[in-house]
N, C-alpha and C positions, 0 to 999 in steps of 0.2 A: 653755595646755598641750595641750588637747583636739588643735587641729590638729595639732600635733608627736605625739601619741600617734597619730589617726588614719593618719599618715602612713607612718608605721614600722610600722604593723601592715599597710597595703597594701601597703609594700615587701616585708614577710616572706611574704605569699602562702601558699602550701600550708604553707611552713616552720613559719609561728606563730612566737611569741616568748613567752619567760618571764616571770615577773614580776622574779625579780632581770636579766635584760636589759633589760627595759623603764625599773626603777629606775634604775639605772646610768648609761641612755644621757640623761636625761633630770635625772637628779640629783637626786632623790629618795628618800626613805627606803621600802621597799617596802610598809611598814603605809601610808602616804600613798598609795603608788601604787595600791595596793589597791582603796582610796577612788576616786580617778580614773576606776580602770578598772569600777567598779562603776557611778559616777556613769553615764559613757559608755554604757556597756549597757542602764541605764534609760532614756537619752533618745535612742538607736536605739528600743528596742521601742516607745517611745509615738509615735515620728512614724512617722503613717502615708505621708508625703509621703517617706519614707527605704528604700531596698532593700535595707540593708543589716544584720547584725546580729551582735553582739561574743558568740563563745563560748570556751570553756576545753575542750580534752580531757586531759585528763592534766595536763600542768605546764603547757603553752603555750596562750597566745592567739591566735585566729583571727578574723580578719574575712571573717565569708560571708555573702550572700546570704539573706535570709528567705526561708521556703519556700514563700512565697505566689505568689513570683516565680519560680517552677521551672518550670513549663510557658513561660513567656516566654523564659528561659533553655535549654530544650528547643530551641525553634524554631531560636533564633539556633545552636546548634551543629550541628542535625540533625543529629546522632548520637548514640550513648551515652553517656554522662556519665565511659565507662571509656574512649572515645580517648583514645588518647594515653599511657595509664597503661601502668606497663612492667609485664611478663611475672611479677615479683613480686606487684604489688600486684592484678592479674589473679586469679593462685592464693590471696592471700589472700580477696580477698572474696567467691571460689567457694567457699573452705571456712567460711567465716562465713552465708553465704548458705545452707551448706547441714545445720553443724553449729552453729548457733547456739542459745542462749548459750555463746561459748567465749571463753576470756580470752587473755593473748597470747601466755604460756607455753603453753598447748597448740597453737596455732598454731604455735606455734617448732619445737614435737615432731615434730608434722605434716610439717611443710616440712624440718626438719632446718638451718634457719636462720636469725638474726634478723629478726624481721617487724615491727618499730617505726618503721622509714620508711613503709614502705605502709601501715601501720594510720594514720599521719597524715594522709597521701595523701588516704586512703580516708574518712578522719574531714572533711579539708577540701573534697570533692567532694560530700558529702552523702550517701555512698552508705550509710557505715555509723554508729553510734552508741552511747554507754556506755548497757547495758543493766541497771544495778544493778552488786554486786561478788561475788563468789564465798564464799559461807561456807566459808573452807579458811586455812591460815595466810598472814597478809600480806592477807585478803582482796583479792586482783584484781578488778581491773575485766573485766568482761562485756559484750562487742561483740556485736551483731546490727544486722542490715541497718535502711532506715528506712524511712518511707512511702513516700520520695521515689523508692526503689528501685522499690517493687512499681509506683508509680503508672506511673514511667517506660518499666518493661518489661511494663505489661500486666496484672499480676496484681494478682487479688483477696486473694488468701494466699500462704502461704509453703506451700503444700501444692500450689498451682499451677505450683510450679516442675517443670521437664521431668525425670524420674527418670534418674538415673546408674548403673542396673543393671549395666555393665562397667564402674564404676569400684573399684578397690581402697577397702578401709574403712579402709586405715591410711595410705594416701599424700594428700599433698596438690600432685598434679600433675595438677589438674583445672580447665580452661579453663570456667567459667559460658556464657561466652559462645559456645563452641563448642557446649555444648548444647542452647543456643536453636536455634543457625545449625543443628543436627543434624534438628533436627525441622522444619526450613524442607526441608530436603534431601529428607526422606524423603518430604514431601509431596508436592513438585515428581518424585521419580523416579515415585511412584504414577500420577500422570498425565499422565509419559512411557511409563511401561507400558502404562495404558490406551489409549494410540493407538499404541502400538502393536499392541495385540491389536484392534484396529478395521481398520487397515490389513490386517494378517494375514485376518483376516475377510471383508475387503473383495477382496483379490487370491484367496480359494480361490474368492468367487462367482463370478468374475470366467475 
């Protein structure tokens, strides 16, 4: 059964799958599958000869990458780990990134609209992670970013991130990534400045 379970969790991808789907497709009782999928997970994490490793975020299962293998994985995309992700899951994990611990409801508030695709996305890429649950009624679960974030973009903390002084405190229309690229810019104009004020220098001796 293991390879029919592996199988169907690499077909589902970012998607993940349940455990009453997993049951279902496979025909077993979901206390059994339970078992399976627990079994599985313990014998990903003990082989070290394995890249791969079985996680749960919310109701669904994900098959990802151990994050031993992230800098190996860095290389092969050379790029961010956020190509390719759409303009939602963008704004989400710049507002997670930036107001974390936050659960998905206030995300939702934030953005002014459902954020449960990209919170998976974002969950399946390694970017973000359940942080505990919110002592509030229903206690929620609590997203913030992960190592794998800070490692990937350079930072030692979460206090190293580049500050959003013009950005509104109650919108969540704020690109992370343009922030970084913001501060590349500003660098790059400073020492277009500076030759120019060399040239200028250079033509009054002159």
């Amino acid at each position: 059964m293991e390879p029919a379970l592996e199988a169907i969790l690499y077909t589902a991808g970012e998607s993940g799958v349940t455990l009453g789907e997993l049951a279902g497709i496979l025909e077993i009782s979901e206390s059994a599958m339970r078992q399976q999928l627990d079994a599985y997970r313990q014998r990903l994490a003990a082989d070290d000869q394995r890249g791969l490793q079985l996680q749960q975020f919310a109701d669904r299962y994900y098959l990802l990458t151990k994050p031993a293998y992230a800098p190996a994985i860095k290389k092969y995309f050379a790029g961010p780990p956020a190509a390719g992700l759409s303009q939602a899951a963008l704004e989400v994990l710049a507002i997670i990134a930036y107001q974390q611990p936050i659960t998905r409801i206030e995300i939702d508030e934030i953005r002014g609209v459902q954020s449960s695709g990209a919170l998976t996305t974002l969950a399946a890429r390694q970017l973000i992670k359940e942080a505990g649950r919110k002592e509030a009624p229903g206690r929620p679960i609590l997203y913030a970013t992960t190592q794998f974030f800070l490692d990937y973009f350079g930072l030692n903390r979460l206090a190293d991130l580049p500050p959003l002084a013009d950005a509104p405190a109650d919108t969540g229309e704020v690109d992370l990534f343009t922030a970084f690229r913001h501060d590349d810019d500003q660098e790059e104009a400073t020492i277009e400045e500076k030759k120019m004020e060399q040239n200028q220098q250079h033509d009054n001796q002159n």
